[in-house]
TORZAMAR-615001 format. One record per residue (C-alpha): residue in one letter; residue number from 1; x, z, y. Coordinates in Angstrom, 1 decimal. Layout:
<atom r="a" k="NUM" xx="X" zz="Z" yy="Y"/>
...
//
This chain:
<atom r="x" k="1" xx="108.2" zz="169.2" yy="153.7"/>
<atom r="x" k="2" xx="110.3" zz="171.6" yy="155.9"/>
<atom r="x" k="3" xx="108.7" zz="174.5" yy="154.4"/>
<atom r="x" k="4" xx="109.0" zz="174.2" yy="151.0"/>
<atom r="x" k="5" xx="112.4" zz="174.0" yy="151.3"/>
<atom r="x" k="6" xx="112.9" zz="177.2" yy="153.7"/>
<atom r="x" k="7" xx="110.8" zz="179.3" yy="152.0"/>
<atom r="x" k="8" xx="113.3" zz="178.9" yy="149.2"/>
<atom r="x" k="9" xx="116.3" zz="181.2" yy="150.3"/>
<atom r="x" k="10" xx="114.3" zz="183.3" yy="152.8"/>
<atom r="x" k="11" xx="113.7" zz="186.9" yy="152.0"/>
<atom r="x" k="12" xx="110.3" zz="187.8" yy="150.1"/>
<atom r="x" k="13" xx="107.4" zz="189.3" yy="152.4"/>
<atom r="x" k="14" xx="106.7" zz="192.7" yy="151.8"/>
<atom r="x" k="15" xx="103.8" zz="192.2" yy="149.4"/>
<atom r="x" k="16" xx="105.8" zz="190.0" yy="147.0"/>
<atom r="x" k="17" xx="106.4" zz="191.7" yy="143.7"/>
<atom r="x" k="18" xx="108.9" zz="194.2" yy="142.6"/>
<atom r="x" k="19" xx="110.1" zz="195.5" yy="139.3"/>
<atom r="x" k="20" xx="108.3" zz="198.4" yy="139.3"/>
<atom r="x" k="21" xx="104.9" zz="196.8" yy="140.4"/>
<atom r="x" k="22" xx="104.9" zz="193.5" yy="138.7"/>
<atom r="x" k="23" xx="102.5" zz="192.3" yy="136.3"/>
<atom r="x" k="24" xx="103.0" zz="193.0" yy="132.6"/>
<atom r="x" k="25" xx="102.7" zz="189.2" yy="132.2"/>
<atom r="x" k="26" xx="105.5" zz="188.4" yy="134.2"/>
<atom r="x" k="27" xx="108.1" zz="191.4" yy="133.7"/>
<atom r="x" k="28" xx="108.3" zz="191.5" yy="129.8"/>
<atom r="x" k="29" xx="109.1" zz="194.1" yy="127.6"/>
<atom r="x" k="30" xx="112.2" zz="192.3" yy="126.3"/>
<atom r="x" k="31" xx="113.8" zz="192.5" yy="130.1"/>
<atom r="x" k="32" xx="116.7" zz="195.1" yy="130.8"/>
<atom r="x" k="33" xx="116.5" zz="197.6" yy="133.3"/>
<atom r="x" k="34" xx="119.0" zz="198.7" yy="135.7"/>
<atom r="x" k="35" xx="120.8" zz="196.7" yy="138.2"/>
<atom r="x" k="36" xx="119.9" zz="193.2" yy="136.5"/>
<atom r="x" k="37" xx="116.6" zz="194.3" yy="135.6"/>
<atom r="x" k="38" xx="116.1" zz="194.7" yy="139.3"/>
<atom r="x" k="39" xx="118.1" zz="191.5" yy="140.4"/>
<atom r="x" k="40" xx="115.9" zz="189.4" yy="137.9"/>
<atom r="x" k="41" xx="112.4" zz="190.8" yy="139.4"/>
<atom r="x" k="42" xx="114.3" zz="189.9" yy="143.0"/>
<atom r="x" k="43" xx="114.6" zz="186.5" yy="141.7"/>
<atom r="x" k="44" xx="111.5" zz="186.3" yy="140.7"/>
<atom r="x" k="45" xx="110.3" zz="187.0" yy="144.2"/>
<atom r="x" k="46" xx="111.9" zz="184.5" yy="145.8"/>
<atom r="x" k="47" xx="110.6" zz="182.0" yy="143.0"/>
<atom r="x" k="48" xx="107.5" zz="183.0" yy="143.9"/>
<atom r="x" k="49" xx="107.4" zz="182.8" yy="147.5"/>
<atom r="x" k="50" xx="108.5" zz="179.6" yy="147.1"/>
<atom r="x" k="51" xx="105.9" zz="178.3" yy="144.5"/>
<atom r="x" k="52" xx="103.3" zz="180.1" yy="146.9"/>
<atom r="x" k="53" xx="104.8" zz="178.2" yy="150.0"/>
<atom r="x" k="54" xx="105.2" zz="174.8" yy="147.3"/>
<atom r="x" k="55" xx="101.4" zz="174.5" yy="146.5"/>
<atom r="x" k="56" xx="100.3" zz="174.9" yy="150.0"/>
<atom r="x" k="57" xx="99.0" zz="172.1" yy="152.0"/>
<atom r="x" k="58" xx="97.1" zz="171.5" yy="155.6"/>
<atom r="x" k="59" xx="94.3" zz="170.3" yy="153.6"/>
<atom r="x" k="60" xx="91.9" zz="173.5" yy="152.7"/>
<atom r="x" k="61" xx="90.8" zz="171.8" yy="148.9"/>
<atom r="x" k="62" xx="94.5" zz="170.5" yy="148.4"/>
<atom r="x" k="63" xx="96.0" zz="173.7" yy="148.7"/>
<atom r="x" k="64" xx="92.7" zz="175.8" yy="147.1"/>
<atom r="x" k="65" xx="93.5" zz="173.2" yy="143.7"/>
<atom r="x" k="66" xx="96.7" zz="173.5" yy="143.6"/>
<atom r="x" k="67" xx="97.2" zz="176.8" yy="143.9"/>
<atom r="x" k="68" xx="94.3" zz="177.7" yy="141.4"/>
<atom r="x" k="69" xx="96.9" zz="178.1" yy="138.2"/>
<atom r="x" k="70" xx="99.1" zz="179.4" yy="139.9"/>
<atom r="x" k="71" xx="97.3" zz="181.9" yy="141.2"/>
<atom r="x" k="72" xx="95.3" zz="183.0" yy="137.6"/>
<atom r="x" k="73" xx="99.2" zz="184.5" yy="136.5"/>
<atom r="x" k="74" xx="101.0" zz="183.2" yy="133.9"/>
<atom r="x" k="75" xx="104.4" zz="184.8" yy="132.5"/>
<atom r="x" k="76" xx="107.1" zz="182.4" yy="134.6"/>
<atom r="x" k="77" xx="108.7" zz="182.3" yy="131.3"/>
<atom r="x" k="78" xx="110.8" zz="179.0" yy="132.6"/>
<atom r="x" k="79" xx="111.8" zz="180.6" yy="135.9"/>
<atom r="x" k="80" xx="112.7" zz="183.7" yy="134.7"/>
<atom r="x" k="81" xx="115.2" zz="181.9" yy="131.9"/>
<atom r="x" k="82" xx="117.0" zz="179.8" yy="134.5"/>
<atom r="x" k="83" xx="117.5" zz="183.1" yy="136.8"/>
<atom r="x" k="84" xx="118.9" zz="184.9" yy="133.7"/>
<atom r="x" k="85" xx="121.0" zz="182.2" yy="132.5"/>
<atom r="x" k="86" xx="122.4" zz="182.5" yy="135.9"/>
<atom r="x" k="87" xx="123.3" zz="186.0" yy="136.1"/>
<atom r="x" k="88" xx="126.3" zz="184.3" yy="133.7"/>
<atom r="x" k="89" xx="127.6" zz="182.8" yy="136.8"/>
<atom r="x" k="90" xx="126.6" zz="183.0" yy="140.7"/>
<atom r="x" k="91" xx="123.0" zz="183.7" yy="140.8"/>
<atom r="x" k="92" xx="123.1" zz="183.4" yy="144.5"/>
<atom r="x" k="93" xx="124.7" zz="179.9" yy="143.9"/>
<atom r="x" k="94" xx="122.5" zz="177.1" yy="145.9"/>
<atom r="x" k="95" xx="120.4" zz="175.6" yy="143.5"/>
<atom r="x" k="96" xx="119.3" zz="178.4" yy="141.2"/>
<atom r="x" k="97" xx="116.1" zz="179.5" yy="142.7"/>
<atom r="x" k="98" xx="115.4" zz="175.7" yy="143.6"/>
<atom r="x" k="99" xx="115.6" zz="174.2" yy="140.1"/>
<atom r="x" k="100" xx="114.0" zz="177.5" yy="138.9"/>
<atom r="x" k="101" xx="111.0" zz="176.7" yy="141.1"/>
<atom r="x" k="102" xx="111.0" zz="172.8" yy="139.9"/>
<atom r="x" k="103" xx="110.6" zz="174.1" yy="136.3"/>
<atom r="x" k="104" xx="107.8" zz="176.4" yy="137.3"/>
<atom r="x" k="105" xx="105.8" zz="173.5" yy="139.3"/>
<atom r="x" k="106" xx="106.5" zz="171.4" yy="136.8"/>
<atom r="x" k="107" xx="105.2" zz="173.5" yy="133.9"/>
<atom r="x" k="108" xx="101.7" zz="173.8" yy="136.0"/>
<atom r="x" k="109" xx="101.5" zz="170.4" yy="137.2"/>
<atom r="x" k="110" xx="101.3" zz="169.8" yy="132.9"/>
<atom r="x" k="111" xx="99.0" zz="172.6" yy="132.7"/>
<atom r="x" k="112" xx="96.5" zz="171.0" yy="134.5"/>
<atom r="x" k="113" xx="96.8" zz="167.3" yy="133.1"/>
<atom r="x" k="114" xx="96.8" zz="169.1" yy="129.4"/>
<atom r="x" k="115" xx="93.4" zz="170.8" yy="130.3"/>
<atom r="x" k="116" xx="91.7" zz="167.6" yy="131.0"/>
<atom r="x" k="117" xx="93.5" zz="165.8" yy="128.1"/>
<atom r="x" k="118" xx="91.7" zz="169.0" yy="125.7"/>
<atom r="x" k="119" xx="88.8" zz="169.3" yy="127.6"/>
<atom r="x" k="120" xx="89.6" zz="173.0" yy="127.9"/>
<atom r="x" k="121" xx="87.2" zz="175.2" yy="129.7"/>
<atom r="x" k="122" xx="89.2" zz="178.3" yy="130.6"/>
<atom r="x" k="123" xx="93.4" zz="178.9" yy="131.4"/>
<atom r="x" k="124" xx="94.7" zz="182.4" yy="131.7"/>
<atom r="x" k="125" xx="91.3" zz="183.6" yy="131.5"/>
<atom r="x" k="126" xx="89.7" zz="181.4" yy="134.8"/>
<atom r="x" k="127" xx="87.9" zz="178.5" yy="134.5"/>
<atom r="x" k="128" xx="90.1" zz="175.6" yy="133.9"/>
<atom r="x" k="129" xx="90.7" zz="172.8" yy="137.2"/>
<atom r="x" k="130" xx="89.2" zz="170.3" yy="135.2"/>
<atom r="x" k="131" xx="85.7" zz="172.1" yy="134.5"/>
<atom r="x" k="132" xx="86.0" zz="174.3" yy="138.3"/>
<atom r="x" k="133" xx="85.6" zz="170.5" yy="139.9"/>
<atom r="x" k="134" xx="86.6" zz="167.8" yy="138.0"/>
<atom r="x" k="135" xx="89.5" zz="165.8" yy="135.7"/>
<atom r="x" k="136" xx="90.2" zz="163.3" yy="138.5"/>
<atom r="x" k="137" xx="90.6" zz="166.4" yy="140.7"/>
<atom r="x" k="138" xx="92.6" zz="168.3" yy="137.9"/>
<atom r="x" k="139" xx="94.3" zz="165.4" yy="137.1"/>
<atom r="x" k="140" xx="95.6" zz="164.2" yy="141.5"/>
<atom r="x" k="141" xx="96.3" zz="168.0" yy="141.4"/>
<atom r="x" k="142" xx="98.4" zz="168.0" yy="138.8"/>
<atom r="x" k="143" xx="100.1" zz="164.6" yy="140.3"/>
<atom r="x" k="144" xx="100.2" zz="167.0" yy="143.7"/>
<atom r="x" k="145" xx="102.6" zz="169.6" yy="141.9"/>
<atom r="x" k="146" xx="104.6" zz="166.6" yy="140.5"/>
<atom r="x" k="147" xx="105.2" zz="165.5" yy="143.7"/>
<atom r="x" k="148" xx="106.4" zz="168.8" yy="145.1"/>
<atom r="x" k="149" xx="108.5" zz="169.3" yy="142.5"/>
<atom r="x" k="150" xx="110.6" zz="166.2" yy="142.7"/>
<atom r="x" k="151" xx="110.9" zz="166.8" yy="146.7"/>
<atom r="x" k="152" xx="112.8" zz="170.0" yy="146.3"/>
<atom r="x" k="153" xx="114.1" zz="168.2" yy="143.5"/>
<atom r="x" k="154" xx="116.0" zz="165.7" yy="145.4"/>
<atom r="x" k="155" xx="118.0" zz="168.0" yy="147.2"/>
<atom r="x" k="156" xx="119.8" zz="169.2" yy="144.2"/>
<atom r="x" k="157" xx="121.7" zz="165.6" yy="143.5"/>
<atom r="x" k="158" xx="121.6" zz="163.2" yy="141.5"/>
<atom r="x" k="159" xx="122.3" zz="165.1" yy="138.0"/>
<atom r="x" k="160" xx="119.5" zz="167.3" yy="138.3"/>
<atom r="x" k="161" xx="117.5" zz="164.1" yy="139.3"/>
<atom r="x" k="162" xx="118.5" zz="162.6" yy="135.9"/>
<atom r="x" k="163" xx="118.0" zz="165.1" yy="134.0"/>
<atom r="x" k="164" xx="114.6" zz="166.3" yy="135.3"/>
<atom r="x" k="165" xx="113.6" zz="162.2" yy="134.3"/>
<atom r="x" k="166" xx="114.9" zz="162.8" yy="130.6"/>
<atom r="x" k="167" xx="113.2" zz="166.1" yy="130.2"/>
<atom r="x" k="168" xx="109.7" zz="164.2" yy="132.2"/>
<atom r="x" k="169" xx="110.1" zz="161.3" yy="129.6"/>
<atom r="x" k="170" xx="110.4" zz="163.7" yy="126.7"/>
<atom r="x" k="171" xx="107.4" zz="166.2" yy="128.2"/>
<atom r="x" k="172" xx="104.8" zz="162.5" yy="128.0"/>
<atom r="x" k="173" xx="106.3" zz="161.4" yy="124.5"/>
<atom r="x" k="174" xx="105.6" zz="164.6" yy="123.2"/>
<atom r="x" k="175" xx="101.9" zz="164.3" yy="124.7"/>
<atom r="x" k="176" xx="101.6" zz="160.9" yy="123.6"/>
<atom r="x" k="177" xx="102.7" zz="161.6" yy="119.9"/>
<atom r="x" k="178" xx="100.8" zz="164.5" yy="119.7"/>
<atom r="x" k="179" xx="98.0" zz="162.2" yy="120.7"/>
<atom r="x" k="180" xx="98.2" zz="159.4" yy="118.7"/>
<atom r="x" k="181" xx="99.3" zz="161.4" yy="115.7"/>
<atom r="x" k="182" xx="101.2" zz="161.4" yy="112.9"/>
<atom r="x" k="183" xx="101.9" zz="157.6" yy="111.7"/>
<atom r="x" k="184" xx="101.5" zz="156.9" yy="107.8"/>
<atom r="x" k="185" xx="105.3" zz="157.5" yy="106.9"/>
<atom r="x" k="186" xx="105.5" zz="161.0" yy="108.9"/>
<atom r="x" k="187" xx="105.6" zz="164.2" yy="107.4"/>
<atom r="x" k="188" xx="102.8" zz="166.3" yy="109.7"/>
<atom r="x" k="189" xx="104.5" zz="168.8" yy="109.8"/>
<atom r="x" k="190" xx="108.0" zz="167.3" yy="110.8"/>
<atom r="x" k="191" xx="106.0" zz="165.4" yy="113.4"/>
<atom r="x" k="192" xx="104.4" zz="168.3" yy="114.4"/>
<atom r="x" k="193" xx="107.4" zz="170.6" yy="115.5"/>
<atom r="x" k="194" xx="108.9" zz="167.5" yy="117.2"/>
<atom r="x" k="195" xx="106.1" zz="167.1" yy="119.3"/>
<atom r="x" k="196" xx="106.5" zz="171.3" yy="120.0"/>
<atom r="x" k="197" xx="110.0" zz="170.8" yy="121.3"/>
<atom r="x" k="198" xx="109.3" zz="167.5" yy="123.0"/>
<atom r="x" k="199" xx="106.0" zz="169.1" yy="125.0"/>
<atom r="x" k="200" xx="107.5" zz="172.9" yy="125.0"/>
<atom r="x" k="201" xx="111.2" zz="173.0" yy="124.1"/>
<atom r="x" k="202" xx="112.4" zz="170.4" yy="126.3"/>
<atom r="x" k="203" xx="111.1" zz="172.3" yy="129.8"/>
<atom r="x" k="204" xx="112.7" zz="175.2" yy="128.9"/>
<atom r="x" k="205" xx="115.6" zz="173.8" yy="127.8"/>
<atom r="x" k="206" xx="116.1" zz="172.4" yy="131.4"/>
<atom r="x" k="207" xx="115.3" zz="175.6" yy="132.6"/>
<atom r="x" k="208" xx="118.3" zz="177.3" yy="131.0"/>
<atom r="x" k="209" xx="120.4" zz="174.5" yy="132.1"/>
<atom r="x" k="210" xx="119.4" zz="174.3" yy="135.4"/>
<atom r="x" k="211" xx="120.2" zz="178.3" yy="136.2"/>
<atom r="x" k="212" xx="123.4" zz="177.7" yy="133.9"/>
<atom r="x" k="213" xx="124.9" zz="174.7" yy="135.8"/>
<atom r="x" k="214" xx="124.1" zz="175.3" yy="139.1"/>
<atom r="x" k="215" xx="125.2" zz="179.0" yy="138.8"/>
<atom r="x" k="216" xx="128.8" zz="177.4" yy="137.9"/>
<atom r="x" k="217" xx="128.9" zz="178.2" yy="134.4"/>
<atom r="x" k="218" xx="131.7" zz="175.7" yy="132.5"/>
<atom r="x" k="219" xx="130.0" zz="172.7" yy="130.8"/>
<atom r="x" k="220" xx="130.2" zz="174.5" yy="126.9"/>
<atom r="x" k="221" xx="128.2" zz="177.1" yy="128.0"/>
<atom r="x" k="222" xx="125.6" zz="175.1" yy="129.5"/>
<atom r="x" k="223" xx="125.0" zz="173.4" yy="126.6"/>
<atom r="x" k="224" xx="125.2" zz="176.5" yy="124.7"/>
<atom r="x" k="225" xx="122.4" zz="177.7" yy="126.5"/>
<atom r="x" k="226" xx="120.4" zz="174.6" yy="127.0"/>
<atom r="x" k="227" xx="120.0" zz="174.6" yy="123.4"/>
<atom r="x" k="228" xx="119.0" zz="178.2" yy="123.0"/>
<atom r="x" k="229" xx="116.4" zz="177.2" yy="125.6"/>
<atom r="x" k="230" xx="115.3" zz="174.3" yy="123.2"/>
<atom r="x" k="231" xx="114.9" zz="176.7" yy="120.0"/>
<atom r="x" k="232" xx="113.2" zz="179.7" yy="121.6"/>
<atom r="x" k="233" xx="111.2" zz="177.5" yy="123.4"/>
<atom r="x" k="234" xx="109.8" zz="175.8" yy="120.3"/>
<atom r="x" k="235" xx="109.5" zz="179.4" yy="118.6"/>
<atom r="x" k="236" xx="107.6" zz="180.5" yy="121.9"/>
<atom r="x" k="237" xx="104.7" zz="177.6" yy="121.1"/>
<atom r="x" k="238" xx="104.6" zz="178.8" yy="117.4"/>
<atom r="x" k="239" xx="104.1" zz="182.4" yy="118.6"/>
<atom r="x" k="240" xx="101.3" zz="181.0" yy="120.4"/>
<atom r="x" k="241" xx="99.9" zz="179.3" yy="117.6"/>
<atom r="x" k="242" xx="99.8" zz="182.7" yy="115.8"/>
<atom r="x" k="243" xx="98.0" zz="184.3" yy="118.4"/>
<atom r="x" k="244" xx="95.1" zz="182.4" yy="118.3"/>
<atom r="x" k="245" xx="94.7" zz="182.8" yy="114.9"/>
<atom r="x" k="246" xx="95.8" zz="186.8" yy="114.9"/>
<atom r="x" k="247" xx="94.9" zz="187.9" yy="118.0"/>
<atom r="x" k="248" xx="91.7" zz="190.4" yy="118.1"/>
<atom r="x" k="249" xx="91.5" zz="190.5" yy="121.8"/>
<atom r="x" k="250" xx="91.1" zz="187.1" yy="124.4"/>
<atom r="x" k="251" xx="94.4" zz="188.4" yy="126.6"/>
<atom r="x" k="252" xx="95.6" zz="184.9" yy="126.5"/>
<atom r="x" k="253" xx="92.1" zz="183.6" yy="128.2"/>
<atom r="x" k="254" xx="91.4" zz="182.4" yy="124.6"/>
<atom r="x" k="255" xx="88.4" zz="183.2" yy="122.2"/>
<atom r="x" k="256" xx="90.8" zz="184.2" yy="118.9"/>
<atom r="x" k="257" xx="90.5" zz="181.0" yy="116.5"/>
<atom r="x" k="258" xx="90.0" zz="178.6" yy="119.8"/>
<atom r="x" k="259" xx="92.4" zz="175.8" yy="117.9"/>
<atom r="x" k="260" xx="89.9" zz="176.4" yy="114.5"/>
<atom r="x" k="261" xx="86.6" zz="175.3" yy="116.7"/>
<atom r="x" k="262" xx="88.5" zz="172.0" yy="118.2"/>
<atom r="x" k="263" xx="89.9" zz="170.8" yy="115.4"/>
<atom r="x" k="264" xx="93.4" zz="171.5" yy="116.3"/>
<atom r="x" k="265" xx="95.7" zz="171.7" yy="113.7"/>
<atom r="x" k="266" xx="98.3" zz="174.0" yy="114.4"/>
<atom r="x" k="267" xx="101.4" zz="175.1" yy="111.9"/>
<atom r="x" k="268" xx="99.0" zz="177.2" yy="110.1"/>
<atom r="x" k="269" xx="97.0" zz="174.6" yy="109.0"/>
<atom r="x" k="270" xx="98.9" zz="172.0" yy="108.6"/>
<atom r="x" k="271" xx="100.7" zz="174.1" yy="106.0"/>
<atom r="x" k="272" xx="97.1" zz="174.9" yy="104.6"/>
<atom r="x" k="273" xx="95.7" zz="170.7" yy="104.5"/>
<atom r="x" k="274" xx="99.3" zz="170.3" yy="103.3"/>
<atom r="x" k="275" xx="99.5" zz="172.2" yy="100.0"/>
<atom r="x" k="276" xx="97.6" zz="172.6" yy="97.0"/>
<atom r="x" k="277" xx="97.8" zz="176.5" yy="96.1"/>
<atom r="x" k="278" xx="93.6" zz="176.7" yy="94.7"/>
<atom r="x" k="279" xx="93.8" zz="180.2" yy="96.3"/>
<atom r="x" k="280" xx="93.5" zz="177.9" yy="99.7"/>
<atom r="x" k="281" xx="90.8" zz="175.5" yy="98.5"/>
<atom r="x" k="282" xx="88.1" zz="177.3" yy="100.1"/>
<atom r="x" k="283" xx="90.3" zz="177.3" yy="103.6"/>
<atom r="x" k="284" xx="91.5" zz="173.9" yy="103.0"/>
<atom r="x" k="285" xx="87.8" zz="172.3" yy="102.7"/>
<atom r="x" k="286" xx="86.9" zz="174.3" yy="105.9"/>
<atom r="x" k="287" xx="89.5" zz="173.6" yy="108.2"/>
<atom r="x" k="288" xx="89.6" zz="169.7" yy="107.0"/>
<atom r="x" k="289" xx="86.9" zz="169.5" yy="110.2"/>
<atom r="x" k="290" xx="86.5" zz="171.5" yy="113.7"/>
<atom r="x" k="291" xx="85.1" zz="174.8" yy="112.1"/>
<atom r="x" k="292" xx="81.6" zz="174.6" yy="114.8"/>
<atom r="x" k="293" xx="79.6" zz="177.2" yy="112.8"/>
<atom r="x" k="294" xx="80.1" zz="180.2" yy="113.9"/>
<atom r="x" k="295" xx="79.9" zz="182.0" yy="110.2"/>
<atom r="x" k="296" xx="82.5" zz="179.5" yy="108.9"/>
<atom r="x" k="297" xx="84.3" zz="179.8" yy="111.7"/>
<atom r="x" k="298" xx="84.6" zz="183.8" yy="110.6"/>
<atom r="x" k="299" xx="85.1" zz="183.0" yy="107.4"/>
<atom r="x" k="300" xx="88.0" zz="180.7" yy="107.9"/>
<atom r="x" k="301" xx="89.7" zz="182.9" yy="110.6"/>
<atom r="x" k="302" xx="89.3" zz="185.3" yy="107.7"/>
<atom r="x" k="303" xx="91.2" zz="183.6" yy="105.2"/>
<atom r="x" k="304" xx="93.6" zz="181.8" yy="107.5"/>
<atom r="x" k="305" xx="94.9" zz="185.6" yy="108.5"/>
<atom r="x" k="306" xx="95.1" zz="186.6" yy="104.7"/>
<atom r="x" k="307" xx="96.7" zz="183.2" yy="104.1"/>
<atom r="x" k="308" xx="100.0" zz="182.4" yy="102.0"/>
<atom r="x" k="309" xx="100.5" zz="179.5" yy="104.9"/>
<atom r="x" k="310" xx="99.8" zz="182.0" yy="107.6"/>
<atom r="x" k="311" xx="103.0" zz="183.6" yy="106.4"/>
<atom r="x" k="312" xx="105.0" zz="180.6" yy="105.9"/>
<atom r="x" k="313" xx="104.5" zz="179.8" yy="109.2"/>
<atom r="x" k="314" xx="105.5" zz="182.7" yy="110.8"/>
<atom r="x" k="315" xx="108.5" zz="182.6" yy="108.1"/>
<atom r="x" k="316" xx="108.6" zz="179.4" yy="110.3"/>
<atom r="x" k="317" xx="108.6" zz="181.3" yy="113.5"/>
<atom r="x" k="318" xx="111.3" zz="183.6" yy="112.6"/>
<atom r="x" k="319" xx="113.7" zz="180.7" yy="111.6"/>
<atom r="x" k="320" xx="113.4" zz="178.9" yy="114.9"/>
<atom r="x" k="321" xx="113.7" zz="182.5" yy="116.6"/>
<atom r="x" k="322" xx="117.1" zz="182.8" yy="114.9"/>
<atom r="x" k="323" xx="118.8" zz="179.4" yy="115.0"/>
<atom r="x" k="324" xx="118.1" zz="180.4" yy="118.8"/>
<atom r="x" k="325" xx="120.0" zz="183.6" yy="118.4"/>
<atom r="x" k="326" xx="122.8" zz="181.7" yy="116.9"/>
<atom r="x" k="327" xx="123.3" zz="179.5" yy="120.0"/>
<atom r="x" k="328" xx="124.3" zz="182.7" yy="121.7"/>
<atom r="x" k="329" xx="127.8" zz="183.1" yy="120.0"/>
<atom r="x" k="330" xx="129.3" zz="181.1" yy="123.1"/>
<atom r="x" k="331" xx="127.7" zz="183.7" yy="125.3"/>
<atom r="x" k="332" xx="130.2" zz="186.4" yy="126.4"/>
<atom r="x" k="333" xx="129.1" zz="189.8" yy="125.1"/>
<atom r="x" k="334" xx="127.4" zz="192.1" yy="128.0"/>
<atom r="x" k="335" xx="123.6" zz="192.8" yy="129.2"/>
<atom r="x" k="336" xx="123.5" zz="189.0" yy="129.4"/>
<atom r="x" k="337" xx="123.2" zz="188.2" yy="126.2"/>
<atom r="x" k="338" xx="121.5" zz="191.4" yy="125.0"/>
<atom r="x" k="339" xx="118.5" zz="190.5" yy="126.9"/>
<atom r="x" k="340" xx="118.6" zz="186.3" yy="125.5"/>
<atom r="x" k="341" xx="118.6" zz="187.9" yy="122.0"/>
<atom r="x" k="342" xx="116.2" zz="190.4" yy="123.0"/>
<atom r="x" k="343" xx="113.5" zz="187.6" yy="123.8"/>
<atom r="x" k="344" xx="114.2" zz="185.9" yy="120.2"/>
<atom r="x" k="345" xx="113.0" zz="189.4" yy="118.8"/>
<atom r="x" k="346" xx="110.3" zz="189.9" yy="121.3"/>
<atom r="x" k="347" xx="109.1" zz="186.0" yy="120.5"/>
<atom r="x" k="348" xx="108.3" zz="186.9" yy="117.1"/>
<atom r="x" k="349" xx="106.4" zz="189.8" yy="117.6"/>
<atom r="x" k="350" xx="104.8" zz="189.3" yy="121.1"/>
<atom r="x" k="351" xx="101.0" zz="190.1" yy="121.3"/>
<atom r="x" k="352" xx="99.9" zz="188.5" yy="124.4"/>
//
C-alpha cells in the first residue's frame, strides 16, 4: 500500500482544486478568505489526492466502486474540520492530512453500507452503489474503504488506533439503535438525538480531534474542540432533517419529503406523533405510516412546513448549534475561531 501513503504529503497535480475553483459543495460560505482561506483549500487538495490515490486499486471494478461516492462530490465536511482545527497548531504537523483522509474514507465507507441498510436509490444526486450493481457489492466496497482507512491508519500510533475503534464502535451502535428502535422505556426523541451523535456526531468529533492533536494543540483544547465537533455535528444531521422537509429544490440528490415516503421519522415528526396539539391531528394521522400517495404525501409536506413541531425542531437545531458555540470559549480569539462559530451560524441556515 506504498501509494496511499505517498500520495499523502506529495504536492497536488495541477488539476486538483483551488480556492478559487472549487466546488460550492466543498468550499462553504462560512470559510474565511485570505491567507487561511487559501491554506484550508490547500489542504483540501492534498486530502484529496490522497482519497483519489486511497480508493484506487489494480482491479478495474475495485477501483470504479470505490471511487463511485467519492467521485459524485460531497462537502468533506470532516476533512475540512480536522485541517481547520489544525491551523490552531502545526498544520504541516505529520499526521494532520493522514487522519483527515481516515475520517473522509471512513465517512464513505458508511455511506455505502447506510444505502443498502435504506434501500436508497440515489446519493449526491447518482445512483446509489447498492442499486448501480448490487448490496453485496456496495456493501465489500464499503468494507474496501474500511480497509484503507485503517492502513494509513496504523501509521499514526497506537492513540489514533484507539480512538478510531471507540468512534467505529459508536458509528455501528448508533446504526444498530437506530435500527432496532426505541425500547418501551425510551423517550423517541431522547433516543433519537443519541442515535444522531452516535451515527453523525461521533465522526466529526474525531475529526476535530484528530487535526487538534496531531497539530500539537495541548490536551484542554483538544477536548475543547472534540466536543464542538460532537455538537455541530449532531446540529449538521438536524439541518439535514430540515432540508428534506423544506427544501423546494433536489440539491441534496433528494426528492423534498424523501424521509415522509419511507417512513422515516425524523425530529419533525417525532415531535408531531409525540404531542397532542388537535391543530396536528390531521399531520399526525398521516405521518403515523410511510406517506406513499403522492396527494397525501403534498398534503403532509404541506402541513409539516406550517407545523408548530417543524419549529420546535429547528428551535432544536439552534440549541445544539449554540452549545457548540459555547465549546469555543477555550479557543484563543483570531480567524480560528471566527470561522468555527461561523459554521454554527451557517448550520442553521444552510440550504443545500
Amino acid at each position: 500500500m506504498t501509494g496511499v501513503h505517498a500520495a499523502v504529503g506529495g504536492s497536488p497535480p495541477a488539476e486538483v482544486w483551488h480556492r478559487g475553483s472549487a466546488p460550492a459543495s466543498t468550499i462553504g460560505a462560512w470559510l474565511p478568505a485570505g491567507a487561511l482561506g487559501d491554506a484550508l483549500a490547500e489542504g483540501l487538495a492534498r486530502v484529496e489526492t490522497a482519497l483519489t490515490t486511497s480508493v484506487d486499486s489494480p482491479h478495474p471494478f475495485v477501483r470504479e466502486a470505490a471511487a463511485h461516492l467519492m467521485a459524485a462530490g460531497g462537502k468533506r465536511f470532516r476533512p475540512m474540520l480536522a485541517l481547520l482545527a489544525a491551523q490552531l497548531g502545526d498544520p504541516m504537523a505529520p499526521g494532520v492530512t493522514e487522519s483527515a483522509v481516515v475520517c473522509e474514507l471512513t465517512h464513505l465507507a458508511t455511506l455505502y453500507h447506510d444505502d443498502v441498510m435504506d434501500e436508497a436509490a440515489v446519493r449526491r444526486g447518482a445512483p446509489s452503489a447498492n442499486t448501480r450493481w448490487t448490496n453485496s457489492v456496495a456493501i465489500l466496497t464499503g468494507d474496501f474503504l474500511f480497509a484503507r482507512a485503517s492502513d494509513l491508519l496504523a501509521d499514526l500510533g497506537p492513540e489514533a488506533v484507539r480512538v478510531q475503534a471507540r468512534t467505529f464502535e459508536r458509528l455501528v451502535t448508533g446504526q444498530i439503535r437506530e435500527t432496532v428502535g426505541p425500547g418501551p422505556d425510551d423517550d423517541p426523541v431522547d433516543h433519537y438525538l443519541e442515535v444522531l451523535a452516535d451515527k453523525t456526531g461521533s465522526l466529526v468529533a474525531t475529526s476535530a480531534r484528530f487535526g487538534a492533536s496531531f497539530a500539537g494543540l495541548d490536551a484542554g483544547l483538544v477536548e475543547s474542540l472534540t466536543a464542538f465537533g460532537e455538537e455541530v455535528g449532531v446540529a449538521f444531521q438536524l439541518s439535514d432533517d430540515l432540508l428534506d422537509i423544506l427544501s423546494e429544490g433536489q440539491a441534496s440528490g433528494k426528492s423534498p419529503g424523501t424521509d415522509l415516503r419511507e417512513g422515516i421519522a425524523t425530529l419533525p415528526v417525532l415531535f408531531v406523533l409525540a404531542g397532542t396539539d388537535p391543530a396536528e391531528d390531521r399531520l399526525r394521522e398521516l405521518v403515523a405510516a410511510p406517506v406513499t400517495d403522492d396527494a397525501e404525501h403534498a398534503e403532509a409536506l404541506a402541513l409539516l412546513r406550517s407545523s408548530a413541531s417543524l419549529e420546535r425542531a429547528t428551535q432544536v437545531l439552534r440549541e445544539y448549534a449554540d452549545r457548540a458555540r459555547a465549546r469555543l470559549a477555550e479557543v484563543p480569539p483570531g480567524e480560528v475561531r471566527d470561522a468555527l462559530s461561523a459554521l454554527c451560524d451557517s448550520v442553521v441556515t444552510r440550504t443545500s
